[in-house]
N, C-alpha and C positions, 0 to 999 in steps of 0.2 A: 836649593830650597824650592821649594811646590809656591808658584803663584797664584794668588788668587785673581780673577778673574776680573772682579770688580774694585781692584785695589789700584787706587790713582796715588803717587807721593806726589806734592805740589812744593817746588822749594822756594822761599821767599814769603814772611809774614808779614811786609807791606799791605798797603790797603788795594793794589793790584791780587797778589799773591791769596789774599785774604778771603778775597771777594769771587776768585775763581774756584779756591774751593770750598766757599761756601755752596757755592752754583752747585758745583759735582757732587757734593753729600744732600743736598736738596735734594737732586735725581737717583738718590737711591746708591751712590756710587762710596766704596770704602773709601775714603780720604784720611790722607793723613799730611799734615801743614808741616813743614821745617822751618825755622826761624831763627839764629843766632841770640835773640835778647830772651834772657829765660822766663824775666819778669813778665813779658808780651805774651807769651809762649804760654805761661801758666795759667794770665788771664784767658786765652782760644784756649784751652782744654776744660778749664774747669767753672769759668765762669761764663764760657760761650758769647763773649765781648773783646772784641780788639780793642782795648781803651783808648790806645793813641792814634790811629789812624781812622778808625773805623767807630769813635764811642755813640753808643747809645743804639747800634742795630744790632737787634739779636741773631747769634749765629745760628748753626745747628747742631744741638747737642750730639749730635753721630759723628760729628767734625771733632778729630782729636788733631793735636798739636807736638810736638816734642823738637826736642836742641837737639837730638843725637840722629846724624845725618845718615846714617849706617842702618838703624832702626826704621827712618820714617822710610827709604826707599827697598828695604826687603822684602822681598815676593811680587812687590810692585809688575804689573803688566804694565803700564807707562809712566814717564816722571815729564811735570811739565816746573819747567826750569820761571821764575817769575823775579827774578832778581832786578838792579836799575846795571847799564850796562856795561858799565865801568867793574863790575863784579861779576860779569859772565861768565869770561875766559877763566876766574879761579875758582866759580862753582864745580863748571863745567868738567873739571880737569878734578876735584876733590871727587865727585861725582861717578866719574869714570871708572876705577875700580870697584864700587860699590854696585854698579848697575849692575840690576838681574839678568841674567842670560835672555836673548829676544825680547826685553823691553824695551821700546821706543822713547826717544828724546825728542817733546816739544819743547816750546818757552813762548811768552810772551812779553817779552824782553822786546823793547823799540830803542833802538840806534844802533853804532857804528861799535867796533874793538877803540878802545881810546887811543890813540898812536898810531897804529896800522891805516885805520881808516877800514878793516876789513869789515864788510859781512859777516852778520854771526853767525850764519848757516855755515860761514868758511870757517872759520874759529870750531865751532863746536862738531864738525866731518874734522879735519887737522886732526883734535882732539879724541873723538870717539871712533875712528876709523872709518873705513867703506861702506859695512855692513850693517850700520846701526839704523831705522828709519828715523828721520829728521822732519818735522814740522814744526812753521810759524801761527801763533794764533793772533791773529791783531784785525782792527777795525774800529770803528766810532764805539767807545764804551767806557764811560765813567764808573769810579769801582764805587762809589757809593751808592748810583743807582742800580747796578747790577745785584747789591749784594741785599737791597730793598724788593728787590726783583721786580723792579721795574721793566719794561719790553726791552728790548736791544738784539740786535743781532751785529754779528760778526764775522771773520772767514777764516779756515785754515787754511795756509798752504804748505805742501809738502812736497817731498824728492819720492816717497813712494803713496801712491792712491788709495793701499787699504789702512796704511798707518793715518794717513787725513784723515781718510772717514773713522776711524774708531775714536779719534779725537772729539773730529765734529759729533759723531752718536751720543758721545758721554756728556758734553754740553747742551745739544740739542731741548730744548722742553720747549712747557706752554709759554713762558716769558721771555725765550732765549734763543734766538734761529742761527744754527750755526750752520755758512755754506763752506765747501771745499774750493781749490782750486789747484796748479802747478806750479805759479810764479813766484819760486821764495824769494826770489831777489827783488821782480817787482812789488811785494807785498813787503817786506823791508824795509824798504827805499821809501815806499809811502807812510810805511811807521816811523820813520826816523825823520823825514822831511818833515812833517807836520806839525811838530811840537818847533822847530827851528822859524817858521812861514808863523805860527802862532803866538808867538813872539809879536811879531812886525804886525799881526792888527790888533794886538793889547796895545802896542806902542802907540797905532793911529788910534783908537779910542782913548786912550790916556791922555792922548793932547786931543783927545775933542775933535776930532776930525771930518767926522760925521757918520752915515754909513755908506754912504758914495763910495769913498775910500775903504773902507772896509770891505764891503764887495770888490771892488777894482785889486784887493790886495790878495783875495781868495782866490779872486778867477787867477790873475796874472803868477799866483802862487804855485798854482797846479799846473799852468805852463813851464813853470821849472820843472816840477817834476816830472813833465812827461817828455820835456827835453833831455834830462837828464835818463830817463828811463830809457828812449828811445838810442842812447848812445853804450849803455851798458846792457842791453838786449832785455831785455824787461818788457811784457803784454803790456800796451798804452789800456786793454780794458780791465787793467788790471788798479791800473792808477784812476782810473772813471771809476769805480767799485767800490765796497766798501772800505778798502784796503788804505785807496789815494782820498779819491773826493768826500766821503763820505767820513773817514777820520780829518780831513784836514779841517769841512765844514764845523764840526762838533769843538775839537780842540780851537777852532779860531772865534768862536761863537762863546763856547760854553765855562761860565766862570769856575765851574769845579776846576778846571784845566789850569795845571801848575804854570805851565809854559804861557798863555793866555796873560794869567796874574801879573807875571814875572813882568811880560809887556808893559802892562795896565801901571805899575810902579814905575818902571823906567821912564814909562811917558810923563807921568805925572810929577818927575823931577827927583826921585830916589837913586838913591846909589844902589848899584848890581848887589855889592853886599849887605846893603839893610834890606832889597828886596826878599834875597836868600831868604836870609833869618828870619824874616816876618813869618813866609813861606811854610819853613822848617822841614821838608822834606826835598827829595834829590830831582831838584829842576834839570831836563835830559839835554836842553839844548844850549846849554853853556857847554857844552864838551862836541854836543855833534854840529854844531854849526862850523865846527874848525874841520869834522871830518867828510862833511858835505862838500865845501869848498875843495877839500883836496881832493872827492872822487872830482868834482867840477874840472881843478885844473888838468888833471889827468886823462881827462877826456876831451878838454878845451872846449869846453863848454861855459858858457855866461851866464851866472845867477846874481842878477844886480840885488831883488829881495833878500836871498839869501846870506850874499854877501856883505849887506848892510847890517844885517842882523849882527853877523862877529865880527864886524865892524865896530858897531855900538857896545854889543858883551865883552870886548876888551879894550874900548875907551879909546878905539881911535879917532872916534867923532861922537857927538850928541844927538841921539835921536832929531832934533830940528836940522841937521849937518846931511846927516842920513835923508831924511824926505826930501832934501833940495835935490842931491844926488840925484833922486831917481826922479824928480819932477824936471832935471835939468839933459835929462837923455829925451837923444831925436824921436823922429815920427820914424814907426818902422811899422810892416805887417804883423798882424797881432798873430800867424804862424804862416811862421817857412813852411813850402812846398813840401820837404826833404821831411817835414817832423815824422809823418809816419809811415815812410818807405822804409 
């Protein structure tokens, strides 16, 4: 089948999913939304409103929608994958015979494979073989103001330089600066860390903490991750970027932020499961804070924030049990020599 040019498939009709191809039909670009709930589905086609995630922003009527996964990604020159990440590896893998010959697979998918602990660059190269170009999109960006078109920028990272940039080109506008870069694993790692570290300063706002604590849990936060970066080979400027510092500040700041919420509840004395539900959509760091921990041990590495986080997400202590923890560890230097040799 003859591709066309300007034909983006976006899979995932969340308010993620929703919102990045609203962006891409803004800029001119054919989009086409895949989504499994048809009722969703029919409101983005024909009434140009995501009712449940997204109600009351007008889409773009040039934005179509459709269930039939086969349909949305034909001809397609790229598919960017938007799914929560416990659904990657079976997108990914539905996906795969489908894909058009030399289309390229992003995603903007943030975490871990659930169980593996794997990278999704690694999951989805397994999956899509050698020769497929692979890029991450991620960075500070709420899909409700993105899809208002609010300013934001963001970064791709990728395994090949011209499949980044065509990514980034197609996002690119007046409201929306998309940069490239090479680090898919540092860029990952920062997507997946920060919803887990965003947790822990909802928790400290919940109980009233201050904002002392709140800064002290951001900074100390991204020293996880650049520890942890720096032992699984990851650009430390990669984690200073919009990738690390700049999603971790936003998700630990900004109440749109599911993970943030989910904090905000726990501190204030809720059970993890009325947090959920309140919620209602898929909080990421209930699953990747267990896979965080494992690349942790496997690299023997110490993430006491971290740590406490699925600590607390599976009731082995009380958020108040948790801050003693870490207010009861010694005076050490706020970084080793070794972090970035």
């Amino acid at each position: 089948m003859t591709q066309n040019a300007d034909k983006i498939a976006v899979l995932g009709a969340g308010s993620w999913g929703t919102a990045l191809a609203s962006l891409l039909a803004r800029h001119g670009r054919e989009t086409v939304l895949w989504g499994r709930d048809a009722a969703m589905v029919e409101a983005i086609d024909q009434r140009h409103e995501n009712t449940r995630y997204l109600p009351g922003i007008p889409l773009p009527e040039s934005l179509r929608a459709t269930t039939d996964l086969a349909a949305a990604v034909a001809g397609a020159t790229w598919i960017l994958v938007v799914v929560p990440s416990h659904a990657f590896g079976e997108t990914v893998r539905a996906l795969a015979p489908l894909r058009p010959a030399g289309a390229g697979v992003a995603w903007a998918t943030k975490g871990f494979e659930p169980g593996s602990g794997r990278f999704l660059h690694e999951v989805a190269r397994e999956v899509l073989g050698p020769d497929v170009p692979l890029a991450v999109v991620t960075g500070p960006s709420f899909a409700k103001e993105v899809t208002q078109g609010l300013p934001t920028a963001i970064t791709v990272h990728g395994d090949d330089v011209d499949f980044a940039q065509q990514v980034a080109e197609a996002m690119h506008g007046p409201a929306f600066r998309a940069y490239t870069g090479d680090d898919m694993v540092g860029a990952e790692l920062g997507g997946a860390m920060k919803n887990v570290l965003a947790v822990a300063t909802g928790v400290a706002d919940g109980m009233q903490l201050g904002l002392n604590a709140r800064a002290g849990l951001i900074t100390r936060g991204l020293n996880e991750m650049l520890r942890l970066a720096a032992a699984i080979g990851a650009k430390p400027e990669t984690l200073m970027g919009l990738a690390g510092l700049g999603d971790l500040v936003l998700t630990c700041t900004g109440d749109l932020s599911r993970n943030r919420r989910l904090g905000l509840a726990l501190g204030r004395g809720q059970t993890l499961q009325d947090a959920i539900r309140e919620i209602g959509q898929v909080v990421e760091s209930v699953q990747t804070a267990d896979e965080v921990m494992r690349q942790a041990r496997r690299h023997g590495i110490d993430l006491p924030i971290s740590d406490g986080v699925r600590a607390v997400l599976h009731g082995e202590q009380t958020p108040a049990e948790g801050l003693q923890a870490l207010l009861a560890r010694e005076q050490k230097p706020e970084y080793p020599d070794t972090l970035f040799k």
